[in-house]
Every structure is written in C-alpha cells, then in structure tokens.
N, C-alpha and C positions, 0 to 999 in steps of 0.2 A: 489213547494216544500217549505217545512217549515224548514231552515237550522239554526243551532245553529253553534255562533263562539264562544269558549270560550276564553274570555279574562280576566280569574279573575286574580288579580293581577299585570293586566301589566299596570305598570306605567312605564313611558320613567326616566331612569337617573338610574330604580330600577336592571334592567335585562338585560340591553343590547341588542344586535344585534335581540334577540327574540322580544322584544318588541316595536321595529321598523319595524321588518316584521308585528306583528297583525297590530299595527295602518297602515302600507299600505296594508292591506289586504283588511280590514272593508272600507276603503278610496275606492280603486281599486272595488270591489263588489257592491257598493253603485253606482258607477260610470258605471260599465259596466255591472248589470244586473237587469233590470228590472219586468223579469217574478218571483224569487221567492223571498220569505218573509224569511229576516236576522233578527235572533235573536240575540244579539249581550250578552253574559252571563257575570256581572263585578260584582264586589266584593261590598259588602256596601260601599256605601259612596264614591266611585269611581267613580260616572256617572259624574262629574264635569269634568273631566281631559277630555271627550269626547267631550263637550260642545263646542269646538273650532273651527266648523263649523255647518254650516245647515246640516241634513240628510234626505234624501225621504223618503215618504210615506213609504215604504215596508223595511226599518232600524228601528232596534227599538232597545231599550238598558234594560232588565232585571236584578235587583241588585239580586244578592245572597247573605244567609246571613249563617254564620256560628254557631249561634244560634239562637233558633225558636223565635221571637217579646213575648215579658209577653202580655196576655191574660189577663182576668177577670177570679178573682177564681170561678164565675159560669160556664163562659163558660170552663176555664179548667177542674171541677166537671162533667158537661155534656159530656165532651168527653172521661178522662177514666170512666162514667160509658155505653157509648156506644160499647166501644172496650171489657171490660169487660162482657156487654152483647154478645156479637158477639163471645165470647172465641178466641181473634186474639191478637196477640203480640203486646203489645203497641210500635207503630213507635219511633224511636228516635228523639230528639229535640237540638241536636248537634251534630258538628263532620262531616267526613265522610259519613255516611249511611243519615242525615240530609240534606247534600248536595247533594245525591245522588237522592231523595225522590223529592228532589227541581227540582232537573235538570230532571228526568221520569216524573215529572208531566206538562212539558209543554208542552206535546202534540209535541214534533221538530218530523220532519221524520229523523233526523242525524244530529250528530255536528263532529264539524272539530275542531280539539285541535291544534293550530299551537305552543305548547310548547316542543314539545320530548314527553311529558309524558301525560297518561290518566288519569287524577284527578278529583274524585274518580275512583274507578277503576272498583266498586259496580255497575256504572252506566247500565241499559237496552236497553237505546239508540243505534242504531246501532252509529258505530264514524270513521271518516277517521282521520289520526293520519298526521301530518308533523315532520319526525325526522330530525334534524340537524346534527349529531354526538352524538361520542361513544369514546371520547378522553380516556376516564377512562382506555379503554379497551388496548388503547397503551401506554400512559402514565400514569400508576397508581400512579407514584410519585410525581406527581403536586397537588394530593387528601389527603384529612386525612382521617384516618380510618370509619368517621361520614358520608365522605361525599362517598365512597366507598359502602360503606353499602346500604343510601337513593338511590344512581343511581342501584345498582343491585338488589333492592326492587321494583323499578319504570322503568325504561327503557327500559329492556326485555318483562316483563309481559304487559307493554301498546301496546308493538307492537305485542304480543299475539293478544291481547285482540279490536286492529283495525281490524277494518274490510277491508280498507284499508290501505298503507302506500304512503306517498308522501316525496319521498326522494330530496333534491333541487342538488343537483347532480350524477354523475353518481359512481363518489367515493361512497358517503355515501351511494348507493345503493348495491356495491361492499363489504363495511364493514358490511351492516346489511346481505347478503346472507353468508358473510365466518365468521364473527362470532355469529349471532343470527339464524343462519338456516332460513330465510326468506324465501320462495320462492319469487324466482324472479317473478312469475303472481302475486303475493299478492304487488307489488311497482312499483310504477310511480313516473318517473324523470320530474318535473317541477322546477326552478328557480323561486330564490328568482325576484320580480319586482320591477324596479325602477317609482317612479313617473314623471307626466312630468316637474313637479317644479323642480325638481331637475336635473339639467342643468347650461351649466358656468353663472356667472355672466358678467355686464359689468363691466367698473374703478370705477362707483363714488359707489357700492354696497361693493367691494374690498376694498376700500378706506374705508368707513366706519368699514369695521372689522378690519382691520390694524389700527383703531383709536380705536375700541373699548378695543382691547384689546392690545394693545401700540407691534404689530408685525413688525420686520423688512422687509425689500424689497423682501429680499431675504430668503428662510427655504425650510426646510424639514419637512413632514405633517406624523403625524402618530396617527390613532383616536383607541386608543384602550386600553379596560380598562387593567390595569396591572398583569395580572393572569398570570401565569409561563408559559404558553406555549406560550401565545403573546410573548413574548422571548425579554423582556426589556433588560433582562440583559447582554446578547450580543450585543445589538445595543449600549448600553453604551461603552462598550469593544468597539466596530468600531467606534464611537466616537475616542474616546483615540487614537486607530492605525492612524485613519484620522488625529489627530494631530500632531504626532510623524512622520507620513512619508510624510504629504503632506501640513501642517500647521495648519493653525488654520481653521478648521469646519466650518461648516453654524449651525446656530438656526436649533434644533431639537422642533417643537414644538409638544406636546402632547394635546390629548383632551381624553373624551371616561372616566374617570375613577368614577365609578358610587359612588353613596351616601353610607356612610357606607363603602365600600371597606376597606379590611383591607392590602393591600399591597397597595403600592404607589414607584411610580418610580424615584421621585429624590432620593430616599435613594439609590436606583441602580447608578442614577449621579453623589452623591456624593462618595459613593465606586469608581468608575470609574476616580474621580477626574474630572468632564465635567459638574456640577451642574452650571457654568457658561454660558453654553452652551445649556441649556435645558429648555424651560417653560411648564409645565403644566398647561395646562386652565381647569380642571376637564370634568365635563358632560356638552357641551355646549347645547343652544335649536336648536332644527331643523333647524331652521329656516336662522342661520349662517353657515352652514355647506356647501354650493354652494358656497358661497365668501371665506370661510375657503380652499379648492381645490382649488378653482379658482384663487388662488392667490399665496399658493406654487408654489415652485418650482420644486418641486416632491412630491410625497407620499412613502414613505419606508414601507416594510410587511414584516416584519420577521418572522412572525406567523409561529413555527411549526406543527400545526394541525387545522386544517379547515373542517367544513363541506359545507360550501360557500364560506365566504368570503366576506358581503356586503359592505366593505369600499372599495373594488375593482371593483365592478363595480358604487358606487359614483365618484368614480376618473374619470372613463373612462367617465361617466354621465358629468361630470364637465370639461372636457378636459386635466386632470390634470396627465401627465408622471408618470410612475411606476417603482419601482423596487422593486421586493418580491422573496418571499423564493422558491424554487424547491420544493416544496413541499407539498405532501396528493392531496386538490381538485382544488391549486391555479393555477398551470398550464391548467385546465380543464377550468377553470373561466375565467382569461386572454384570452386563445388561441392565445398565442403571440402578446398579448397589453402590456406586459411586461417582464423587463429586470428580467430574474432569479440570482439568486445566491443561495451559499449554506448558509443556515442560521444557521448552525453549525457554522461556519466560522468567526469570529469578523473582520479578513484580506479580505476575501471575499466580505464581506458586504462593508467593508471602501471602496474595488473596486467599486461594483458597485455602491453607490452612488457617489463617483468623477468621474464617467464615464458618467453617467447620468445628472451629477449638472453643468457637462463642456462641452456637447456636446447639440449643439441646433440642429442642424438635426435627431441625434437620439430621442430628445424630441418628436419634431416633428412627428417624425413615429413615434412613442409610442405613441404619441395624436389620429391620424390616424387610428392605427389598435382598438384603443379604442371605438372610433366612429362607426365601421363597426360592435361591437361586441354587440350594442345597442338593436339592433333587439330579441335579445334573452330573453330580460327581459324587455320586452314592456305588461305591464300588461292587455292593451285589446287580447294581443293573448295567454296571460297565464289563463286567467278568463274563455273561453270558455271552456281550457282542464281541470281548477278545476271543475266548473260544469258540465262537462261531467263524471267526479268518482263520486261528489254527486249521479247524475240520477242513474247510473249502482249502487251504494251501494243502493239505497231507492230501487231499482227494485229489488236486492237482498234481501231487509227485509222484501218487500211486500210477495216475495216468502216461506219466512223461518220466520215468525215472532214470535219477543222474546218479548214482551210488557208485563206485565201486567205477568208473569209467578210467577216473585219472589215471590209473595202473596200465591200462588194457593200451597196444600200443596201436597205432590207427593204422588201416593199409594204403600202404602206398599205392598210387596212380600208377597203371605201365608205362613207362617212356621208352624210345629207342635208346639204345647204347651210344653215348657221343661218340663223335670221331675220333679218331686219333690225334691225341693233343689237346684235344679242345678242354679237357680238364688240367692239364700242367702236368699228368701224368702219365707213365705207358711204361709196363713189365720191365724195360730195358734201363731207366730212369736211375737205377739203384744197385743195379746188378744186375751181372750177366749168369747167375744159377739161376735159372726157373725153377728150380725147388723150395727158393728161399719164400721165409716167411710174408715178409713184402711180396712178393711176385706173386702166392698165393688168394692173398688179402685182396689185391687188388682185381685179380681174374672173380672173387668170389662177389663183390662190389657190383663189377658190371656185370653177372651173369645174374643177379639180382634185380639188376636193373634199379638200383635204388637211387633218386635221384637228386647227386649231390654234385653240382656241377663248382668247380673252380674256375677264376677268370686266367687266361693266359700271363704271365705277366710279362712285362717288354723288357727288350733286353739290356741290360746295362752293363756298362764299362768295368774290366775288375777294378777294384779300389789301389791306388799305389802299394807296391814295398812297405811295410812297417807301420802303415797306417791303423792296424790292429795288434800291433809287438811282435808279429813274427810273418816273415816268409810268406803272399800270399801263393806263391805254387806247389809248396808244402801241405796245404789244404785242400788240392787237386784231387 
C-alpha cells in the first residue's frame, strides 16, 4: 500500500497534544511496518523540523505548497494555450482546490489525517480521519464566535467525508455517535501510543532538569497549554484553599504553553494571589519531558474535557503518581492509576493533592496500577490494528472507486427545448444576422438541449433622462 500521513502544519510547540501524536505516529509506523510505502505530506519549508533522525527506505517526506512555484512565461503561455485547446477549466494555482490537485496527484491508495479535520476537503483520495474531540459541542463558551464557526465548517463534514473514523477512546466514540449520528460501524477505538523512550528516568538525568531549569525537590507537574477547559483557573483557586487550610503549598510547576498563545497562566496566579507559588517553563523539548515526570512529585489534571488525555499516560510511562479530574475520557484513560476528584471543586482538588503529596503508599499504588496500564498503548500492538483499517479502506476503494471523476464531466438529462421566451432569450434578442456569433451560441445550446433555464424577468419602466449621466435613448 501506498499510505499518505498528513502532517501539514505540525510543528511541535505550534498545536499541541495533536502534534505530538503525528510525530509518534510517523516514528511508530517507520518502526513497526515494513511492507508499505509512507508518504509523509508537510508543508513548504517544514521538512527540516523531520530531519531529527534517520528514516527507511519506504518513509518519505512530500512538501506541499500553498501556491503553485513561478514558471517561465513560455512555459506558462504553453500551458493556458493547452487547456484552452482541450475546452477544460483552467486548474487552480492556489488555495484549497491547489492543495487538493497536489494531494490526488500522488497516486496514495489513502491518507490518514491525524488532526480532527479533513484539509481540503475537495480531496478524491479515499481518507481514514483520527478525531480527538468535540469540546465546542459542550462547552461552547471557551470558543469565540470565529472559532465556533471554523470547527462547525470543518469537524462534522470531515467525519462525513472519512471513509473511516479512529476515535482514541471509547468516549470520543460515544460523543461522535450521540452527537454527529456516526454510525458506530463507521469508528474504531485505538489509543493514542507511547514510545519506548519515554520511560522514568534515572538521578543524574533528573538532576540535570532540576538544574536546568533551577526546580525544587519537591512539585507538583502540570503540562498543559492554558485554554479554559484545561481549568488553570481552578487549580489556582486550590492553590489559595491549600494555603489557607493546610499552609504553604508545593511548586505548581507548569509547561505545555505553546508559541503565540494568547492566554497565559500566571495572570490566573497572580489573580489567585499564588504567583509565588507557580513557574511556567512555557513549551519544553521532548526530550526533557521523562526527567520532568520523573522527578515530580505528582502530576495534577484538572482538565475538564478530554478526548484522551496524553500527559496521563506520559505520567504513568514515566512512573510518575496522579490525580485528575472525574471527568469525560480520564477515567477511561487511567482505569484507576489515578486519584479522581471533582475538578469543579478548587476544595476538592486542594484534597486531593495533600492526599496524594502526603501519602507514599498511595503513591506508590498509583505508580503500580500505572505500569499495568502500559500495555494498552504499546505502539507495536497499535500499528498492526491502524494497518488493518488502512487494508479494509483501500479494499473498499478498489471496490467503489472515486479517482480521477472530478475531471469527467456528468451527462446531462434530456429535457425538451423550452418555449419561446421562457428562457429570456431567442435568436432575435441581439441581432437581426443569424450568422452572428450570439445567434449561433444560442441555436447550439438548445439543439443540445442542455438544461439551463432563466427566469423571465418583468417588465420595468426605463429609468428617467440622466439618471445614469447620459441620454437613456442613446442606449437603445
């Protein structure tokens, strides 16, 4: 099979948790399948950020480009007078339908969009879709009107428009059946996967993150960029109660908060009066992120809305105790490797992290049930059931194929010739030469019988003298 991944766009620091699943996607596939040929689809000028390791033979990285490269004005001349010969719509050379034209022409038997969305949507490729979530559709108040709009222009219609759907949990398969009418045959539940690097570290690896970025002994770990349903703002709040009923706090240390971002969380710390209390390291690289776990002392999730959840099974990857929200897919995720609470609750949360920051046996079994939960997102037993949808979609495209259609143009239905008039039109309308090109055009139309009907329109009064700068019987 010839599989396309699209990754335009994803740069790590830009999009978050999505863009840490493609790169271990592309990683995981490269690694565990040999028989077929990845296309791997990025954006101009993006193939550098891939460069970060060797890839095999059958990995290959394709730029896309959002407008067509300048030509030589011959060879541009040469080609509208080709299309022009041919009477065919001149292709576009930006935009959308540009990308689209890019993406049908390489020959993939299927690509696999791991972002929610099918972009373009124009595309003729058969596509397996991986959706995350559908936050908008619960909490519509975290969105502005801009961004409301762009997800209910793109989210529904891509999972229309897959062929299949890979939901990474049993939740999100649950919200795409009760609110987008999915059928449940049309999605498969696979989890996000962890790689094998990411595993605890030892001291002198911990040690060096604790120097690099001047952390104490002791913290509380929470990787999440700042968007309202990650629910900063409550954890601030449990801060404050943790001070007021049981003293002074542990380090709440933050990472996760992407480039550009326009909300930021110590303005949440300093509202809360805890900005003392709080460090943001912004978007750290991969590559600190095992000794960053590995070294807390817990991981806090407040997250109200989840379609996975990947910093919860990093934790568990990393050995590193939890307590998170009751909440959407995180209890699904866990399966009790972690302490719940209500993440409404700023009093709740304060519980359970001094419940968790003061008990080392409970850590302990939190480390425990984390480790047993590993199995489930072990990328060589995820890889086989992704290529197993690939195979079943390309056997289904072989059967019903859509290639090469969008060109072809459809026939038209026979209809009678309308009457005279009833189109707004007739030989005489224009001129009185039947030889002329109009008179032609139009005998050529209905003898085709092609059917393109105009409304009559009624008659109206000429407009006064001058009312357009000149004479209207001059334009008789």
């Amino acid at each position: 099979m010839r599989i396309g991944i699209a990754a335009m766009g994803s740069v790590l620091g830009n999009g978050g948790g999505l863009d840490i699943y493609t790169r271990y996607l592309v990683e995981a596939l490269a690694d565990n399948d040999s028989d077929s040929s990845y296309v791997i689809l990025v954006s101009q000028g993006s193939q550098k950020t891939w460069s970060y390791r060797s890839w095999p033979s059958n990995v290959r990285f394709v730029p896309l480009y959002d407008i067509e490269p300048r030509r030589s004005a011959l060879v541009r001349a040469a080609q509208r007078l080709l299309w022009r010969t041919l009477a065919l719509l001149v292709p576009a050379h930006h935009g959308d339908p540009y990308l689209a034209r890019q993406i049908d022409s390489l020959g993939l038997d299927l690509i696999h969009y791991p972002h929610t969305v099918v972009h373009p949507l124009s595309i003729r490729t058969p596509c397996v879709l991986s959706f995350w979530d559908m936050q908008q559709e619960y909490y519509p108040q975290f969105f502005t009107d801009a961004e409301l709009a762009a997800r209910a222009n793109t989210y529904m219609p891509s999972v229309e428009k897959a062929w299949h759907v890979i939901a990474p949990s049993a939740y999100t398969q649950h919200t795409l059946i009760e609110r987008y009418g999915t059928p449940a045959s049309k999605i498969t539940v696979i989890p996000h996967g962890i790689p094998k690097t990411l595993q605890r570290t030892g001291a002198d690896e911990m040690s060096r993150v604790r120097t690099k970025y001047n952390l104490p002994d002791e913290y509380v770990y929470y990787p999440a960029n700042p968007w309202p349903h990650k629910n900063h703002a409550r954890l601030m709040a449990a801060l404050r109660v943790y001070q007021d009923r049981y003293g002074p706090p542990p380090k709440l240390i933050l990472s996760g908060r992407l480039r550009h971002e326009r909300w930021d969380a110590k303005i949440l710390a300093v509202a809360a009066g805890m900005e003392d209390h709080v460090i943001d390291l912004g978007f750290v690289p991969l590559e600190d992120l095992p000794a960053l776990y590995s070294a807390a002392t817990l991981m806090v999730f407040p997250s109200l809305f989840e379609g996975f959840g990947i910093p919860l099974v990093e934790a568990m990857a990393c050995g590193c105790p939890i307590a998170a929200a009751d909440a959407t897919t995180i209890p699904e995720i866990t399966n009790g490797a972690a302490f719940l609470f209500d993440p409404f609750s700023p009093e709740n949360i304060a519980e359970a992290i001094r419940l968790v920051l003061h008990d080392q046996e409970l850590r302990n079994t939190l480390i425990e049930r984390g480790y047993q939960q590993l199995k489930r997102f072990d990328w060589e037993a995820i890889i086989p059931q992704l290529v197993g949808i690939y195979e079943r979609v390309v056997n289904r495209a072989l059967k019903h194929p859509v290639r090469n259609l969008a060109m072809r143009c459809p026939t038209l239905p026979e209809l009678p010739p309308p009457p005279p008039g009833e189109t707004g039109l007739s030989a005489t309308n224009f001129t009185n030469d039947t030889n002329s090109k109009t008179t032609r055009a139009i005998r050529a139309i209905r003898g085709k019988r092609v059917p393109i009907r105009c409304p009559t329109l009624p008659e109206l009064p000429p407009p006064p003298p001058g009312k357009f700068g000149w004479p209207f019987d001059t334009v008789r």
